[in-house]
Steps between C-alpha positions, in 0.01 A plus 500: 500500500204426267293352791569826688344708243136418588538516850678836483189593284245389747704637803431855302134465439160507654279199491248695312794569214644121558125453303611706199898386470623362160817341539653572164779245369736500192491122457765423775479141624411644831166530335476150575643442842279317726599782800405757231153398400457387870569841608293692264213249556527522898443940443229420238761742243446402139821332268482693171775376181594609195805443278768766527451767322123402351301603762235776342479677804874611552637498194537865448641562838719252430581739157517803669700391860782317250526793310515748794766279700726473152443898383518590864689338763737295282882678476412758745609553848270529700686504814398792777142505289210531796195267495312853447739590241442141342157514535461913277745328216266207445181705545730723262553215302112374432385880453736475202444147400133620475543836337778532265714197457454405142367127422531308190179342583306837425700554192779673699275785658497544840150374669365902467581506154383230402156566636507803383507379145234236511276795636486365849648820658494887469 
């Protein structure tokens, strides 16, 4: 399955955007296969690593999608739900997540709030 991955990637893409792909890993010894690296080296895409959970650049979506999938779609039923439907609650979701879901990382203020008090915001 892991050798599929970059072919189903480069059967999806352009060879102009084969120039720009960053195949992300989490560490997994496919990483290291020989097919693997062969594969990404035959399309010219680019092998990018980081250990799980350290990467700088996804960190906080890592933060926010584990906390929507636990405050959202765990112990709820979500049979009969449309992929529109699905698609307004997360939207739903973020605008909230944004807005006025309180964080104990800006001294439990919602974002607003707490710009509002360091005089960032009317």
């Amino acid at each position: 399955m892991a050798d599929s991955m970059p072919g189903a990637a480069l059967d999806t893409t352009t060879d102009h955007e084969r120039r720009h792909l960053v195949i992300r890993s989490d560490c997994g010894c496919h990483f290291r296969w020989p097919e693997w690296m062969g594969i990404c080296e035959e399309a010219g895409m680019a092998r990018s690593m980081s250990r799980k959970g350290c990467s700088t650049d996804d960190s906080g979506m890592e933060g926010l999608f584990g906390t929507m999938k636990t405050e959202m779609l765990h112990g709820r039923d979500w049979a009969g739900v449309t992929l529109d439907e699905l698609g307004q609650r997360i939207d739903a979701y973020i605008e909230r997540h944004n807005t006025t879901r309180i964080k104990r990382s800006l001294g439990s203020m919602s974002p607003p709030r707490y710009r509002r008090s360091l005089g960032l915001a009317a």
